[in-house]
N, C-alpha and C positions, 0 to 999 in steps of 0.2 A: 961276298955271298951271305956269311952271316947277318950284315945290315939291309939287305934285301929282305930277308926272311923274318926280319924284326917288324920291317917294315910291313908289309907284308899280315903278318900279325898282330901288330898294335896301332898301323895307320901314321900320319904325321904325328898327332897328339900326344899318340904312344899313351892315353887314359889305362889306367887300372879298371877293375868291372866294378867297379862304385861307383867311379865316375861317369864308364858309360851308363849302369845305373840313375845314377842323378840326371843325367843329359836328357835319357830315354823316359824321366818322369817326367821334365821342365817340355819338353816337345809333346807327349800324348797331352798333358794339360791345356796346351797351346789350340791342338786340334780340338778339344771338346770344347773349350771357352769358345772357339771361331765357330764351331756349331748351334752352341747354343744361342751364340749372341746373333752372329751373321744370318745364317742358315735358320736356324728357327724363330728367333723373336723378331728381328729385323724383317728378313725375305719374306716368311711364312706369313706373320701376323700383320706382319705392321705397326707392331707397339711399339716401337722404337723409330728413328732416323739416325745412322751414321754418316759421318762427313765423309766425302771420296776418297778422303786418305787413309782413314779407318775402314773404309766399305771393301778398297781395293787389296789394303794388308791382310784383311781376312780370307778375302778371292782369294790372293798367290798363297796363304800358308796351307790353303783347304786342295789347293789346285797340286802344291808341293807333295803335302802329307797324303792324302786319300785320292785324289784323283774322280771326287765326284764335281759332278756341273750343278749350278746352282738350283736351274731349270728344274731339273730331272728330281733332286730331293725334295725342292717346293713343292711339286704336283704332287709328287709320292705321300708327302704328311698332308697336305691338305685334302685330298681324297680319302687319305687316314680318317680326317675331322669329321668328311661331308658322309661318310657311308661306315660310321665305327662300330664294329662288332654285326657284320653284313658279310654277306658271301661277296659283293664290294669293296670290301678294307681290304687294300693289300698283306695286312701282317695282322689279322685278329688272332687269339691265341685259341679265343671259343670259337672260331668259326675250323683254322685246321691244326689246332692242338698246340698247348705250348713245348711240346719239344720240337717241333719244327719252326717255330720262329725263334725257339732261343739258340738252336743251333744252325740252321738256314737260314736265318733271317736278311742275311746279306744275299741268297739264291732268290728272295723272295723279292726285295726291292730291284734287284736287277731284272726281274721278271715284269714286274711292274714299269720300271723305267721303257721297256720293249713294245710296250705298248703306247703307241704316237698318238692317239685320240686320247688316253688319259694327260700326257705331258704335256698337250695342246690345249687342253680346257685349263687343268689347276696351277699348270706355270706360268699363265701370264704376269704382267706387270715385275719379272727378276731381268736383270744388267742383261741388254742385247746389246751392247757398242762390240766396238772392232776387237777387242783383246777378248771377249769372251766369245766373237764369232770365230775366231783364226788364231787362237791359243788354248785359252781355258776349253773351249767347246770341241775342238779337230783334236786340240793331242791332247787330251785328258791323261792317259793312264803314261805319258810319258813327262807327267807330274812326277809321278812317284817311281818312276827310273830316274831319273833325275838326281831325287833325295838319296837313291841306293847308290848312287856314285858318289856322290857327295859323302856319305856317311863310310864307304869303302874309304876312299880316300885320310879319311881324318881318323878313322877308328879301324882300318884294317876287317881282319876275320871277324872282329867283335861288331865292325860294322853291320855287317849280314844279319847275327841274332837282332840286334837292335833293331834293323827295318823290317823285319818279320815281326815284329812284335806291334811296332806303328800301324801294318798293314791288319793285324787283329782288332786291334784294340777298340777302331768305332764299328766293326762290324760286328762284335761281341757286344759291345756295351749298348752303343745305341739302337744299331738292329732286335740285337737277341734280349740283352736285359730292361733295358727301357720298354719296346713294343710289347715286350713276351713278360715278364716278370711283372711288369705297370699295369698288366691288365689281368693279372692270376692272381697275385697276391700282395698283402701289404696294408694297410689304415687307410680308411675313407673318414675325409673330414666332410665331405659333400654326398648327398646323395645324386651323383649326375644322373644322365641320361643311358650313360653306357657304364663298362664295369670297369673304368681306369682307379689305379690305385696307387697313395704314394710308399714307395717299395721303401725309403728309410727316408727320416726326419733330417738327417745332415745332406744335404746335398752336396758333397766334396769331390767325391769322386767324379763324377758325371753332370756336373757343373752345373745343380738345380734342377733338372731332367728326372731325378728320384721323385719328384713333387708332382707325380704325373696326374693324381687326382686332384689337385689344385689346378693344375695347367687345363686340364679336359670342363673343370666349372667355368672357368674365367680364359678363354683360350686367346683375344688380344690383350692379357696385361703383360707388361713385361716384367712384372716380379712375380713370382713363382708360388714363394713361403706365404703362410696364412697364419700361422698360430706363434707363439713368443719362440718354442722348443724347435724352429725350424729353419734353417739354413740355405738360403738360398745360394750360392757362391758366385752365379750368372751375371741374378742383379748387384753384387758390391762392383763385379767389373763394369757394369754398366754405370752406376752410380761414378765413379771413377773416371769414364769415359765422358760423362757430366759433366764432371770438373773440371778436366782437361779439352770442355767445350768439342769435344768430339764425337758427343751423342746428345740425342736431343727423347727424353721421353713421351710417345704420347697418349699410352694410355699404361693405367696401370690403377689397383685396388682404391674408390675411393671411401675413404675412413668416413667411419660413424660417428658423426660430434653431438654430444647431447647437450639440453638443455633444462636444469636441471628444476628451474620455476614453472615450466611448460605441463600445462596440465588436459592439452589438446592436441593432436596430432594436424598439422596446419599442411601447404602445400609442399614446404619444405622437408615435411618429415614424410611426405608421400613419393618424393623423389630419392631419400634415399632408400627409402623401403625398398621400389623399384630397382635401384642400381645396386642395393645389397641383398635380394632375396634369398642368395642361395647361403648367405651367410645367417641371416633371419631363420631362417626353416632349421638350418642347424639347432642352433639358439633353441627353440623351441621342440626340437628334436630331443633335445638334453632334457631339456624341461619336461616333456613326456616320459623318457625314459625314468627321469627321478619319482615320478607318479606311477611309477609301473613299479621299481621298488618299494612304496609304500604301500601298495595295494598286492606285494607281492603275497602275504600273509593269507589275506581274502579269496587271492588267486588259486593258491595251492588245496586251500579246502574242495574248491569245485574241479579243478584241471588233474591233468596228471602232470607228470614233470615234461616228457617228450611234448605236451602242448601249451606246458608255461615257456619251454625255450622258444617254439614257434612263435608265442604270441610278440615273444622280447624282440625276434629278427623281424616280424612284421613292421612292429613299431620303430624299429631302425630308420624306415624307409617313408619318402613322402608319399604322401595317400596317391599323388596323381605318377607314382610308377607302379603302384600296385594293378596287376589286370583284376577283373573284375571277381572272377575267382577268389583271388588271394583278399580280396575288400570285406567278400562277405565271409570269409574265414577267420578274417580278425574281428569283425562284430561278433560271430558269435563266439571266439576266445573271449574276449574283454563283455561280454554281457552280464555279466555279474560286477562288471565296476563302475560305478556312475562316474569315479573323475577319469579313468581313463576314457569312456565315452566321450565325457565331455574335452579333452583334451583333444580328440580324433575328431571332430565335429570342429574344432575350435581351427584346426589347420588345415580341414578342408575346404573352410569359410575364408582362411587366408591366404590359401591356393587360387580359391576363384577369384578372387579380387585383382592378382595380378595377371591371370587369364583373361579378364576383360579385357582387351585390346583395343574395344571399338568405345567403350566409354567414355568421355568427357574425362579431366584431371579433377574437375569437381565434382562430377558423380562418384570418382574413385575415393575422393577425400572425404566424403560423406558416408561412403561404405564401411571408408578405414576407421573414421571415429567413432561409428553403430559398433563394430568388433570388437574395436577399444572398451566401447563401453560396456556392453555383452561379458566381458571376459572381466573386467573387473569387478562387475555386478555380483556375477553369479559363478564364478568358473574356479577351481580348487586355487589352492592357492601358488604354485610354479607357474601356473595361466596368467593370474592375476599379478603377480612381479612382471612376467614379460610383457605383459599387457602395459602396465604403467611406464618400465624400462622404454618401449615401442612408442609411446606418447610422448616422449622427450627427444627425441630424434626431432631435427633441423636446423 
């Protein structure tokens, strides 16, 4: 009776709660790395290819652990992409509050998966063969009965807490903190379109997924991180999966090579403008902002404080998210400053250029060297470094 009740208790293994501890950390990491990498970069984007042996070990550990269909989360985040921060996102935080998606957030995708004309449009092209029609897809959620037998078995009563915790853990993190926390608070290294932020520089926990305002500027790269101080942990498993010839990258950040004798911006340096804009506008983002502390002096004599802070959030932002409101509200903050003027002139003239769509690459490259040269000419001096910095690109 006694060895019943041990059993019973502590399961075959008979682990102390450290071990299931450690067990219970090495398994939730499992699930978010197969998230991240399967489910989102792979499924969702396409910035990646896995080989079938890689593609399917992800299916059975996401099918064991969580019991969602591959289908069902690709539609959900890509309708995320196509309609963000809309009475359309299934999990905006500004449309129905972040304490409902950081604590419903899992009511909210399920809500969303219930809807057959959303999972019909944004889940095509994920795994339709036979194991995801008459396994993964029919017994979903006896995945994760499964795992709780299993985990009875080997860990007793301790197994229970342990799979209660597996069954939180991507509903918390990736529903609630990722969707809800990634879009309320956190560092923008970009100014996107929508209000995604990245909520901490280490991505460890949630396997690169913290970098949600990197991922919303560049949404098919498969590496995440953008600055030196930042931590992808997605892309080293993917880099890894490289190695081991079981992934294959296909899109992801491409680097700025300069040219250090180039004293023209040629065709080369107009394509990577193009494929780095949003990292360009940054760049020059800073560079405004350092012209706005030097002119801070000049500013304070005419402003008041409440509209020196305004003018500095203004300038945060690319001229072409400002409505037109907020446009002419920063002209007349900054009217007392000729480089800040010309700084805001200087990037709305760099805006349009990538906005021509319909233009020729030699009428764009002829544009780019007029700006170049405009801004060396005459433009203060953080204008005039990026200016020159911009002409050695190719």
């Amino acid at each position: 009776m006694a060895t019943l009740l041990q059993y019973l208790a502590h399961g075959v293994l008979a682990f102390g709660w450290w071990q299931v501890l450690l067990v219970g950390l090495l398994m939730t990491h499992m699930t978010i790395v197969s998230v991240t990498v399967y489910l989102h970069r792979c499924q969702t984007h396409r910035s990646l290819s896995l080989s079938p042996a890689a593609a399917h070990l992800f299916r059975f550990w996401l099918w064991l652990s969580t019991g969602m269909v591959t289908r069902e989360w690709v539609a959900v985040h890509r309708c995320h992409h196509a309609h963000c921060e809309t009475v359309q996102d299934p999990h905006s935080p500004r449309v129905v509050g972040i304490r409902e998606v950081l604590w419903r957030g899992a009511e909210l995708y399920r809500a969303a998966i219930r809807r057959p004309m959303l999972v019909e449009r944004y889940g095509a092209g994920t795994p339709d063969d036979w194991l995801e029609r008459r396994v993964y897809g029919r017994y979903a959620w006896q995945g994760v009965g499964l795992l709780l037998l299993i985990e009875l078995i080997l860990f007793g009563a301790r197994g229970l807490t342990l799979w209660a915790c597996q069954m939180m853990w991507i509903p918390f993190l990736a529903a609630g903190v990722v969707n809800g926390l990634g879009h309320y608070l956190g560092y923008r290294n970009y100014d996107c379109k929508d209000a995604a932020t990245n909520i901490f520089p280490l991505g460890l926990l949630i396997g690169g997924e913290e970098l949600h305002n990197n991922h919303h500027t560049f949404p098919t790269s498969a590496k995440f991180s953008a600055r030196w101080f930042e931590l992808d942990v997605g892309w080293g498993y993917i880099r890894v999966l490289e190695w081991l010839r079981l992934a294959w990258v296909r899109r992801s950040p491409h680097p700025l090579t300069r040219r250090p004798d180039q004293l023209a911006p040629t065709l080369a340096t107009l394509k990577q403008v193009l494929a780095n804009r949003a990292q360009l506008m940054r760049e020059l983002t800073v560079a405004t902002l350092s012209v706005y502390r030097g002119e801070h002096a000049v500013l304070r004599r005419q402003l008041s404080r409440p509209s020196l802070g305004r003018a500095r959030q203004l300038l945060r932002h690319a001229p072409c998210r400002l409505s037109d409101l907020q446009r002419v509200e920063l002209e007349q903050l900054i009217a007392y400053s000729w480089p800040l003027k010309e700084m805001q002139s200087a990037r709305r003239a760099l805006e349009l250029l990538w906005h021509r769509s319909a233009a020729s690459p030699e009428q764009l490259l002829s544009r780019l060297q007029t700006w170049c040269a405009d801004a060396e000419r005459s433009g203060p001096g953080p204008l005039r470094r990026f200016a020159r910095q911009l002409a050695c690109y190719g």
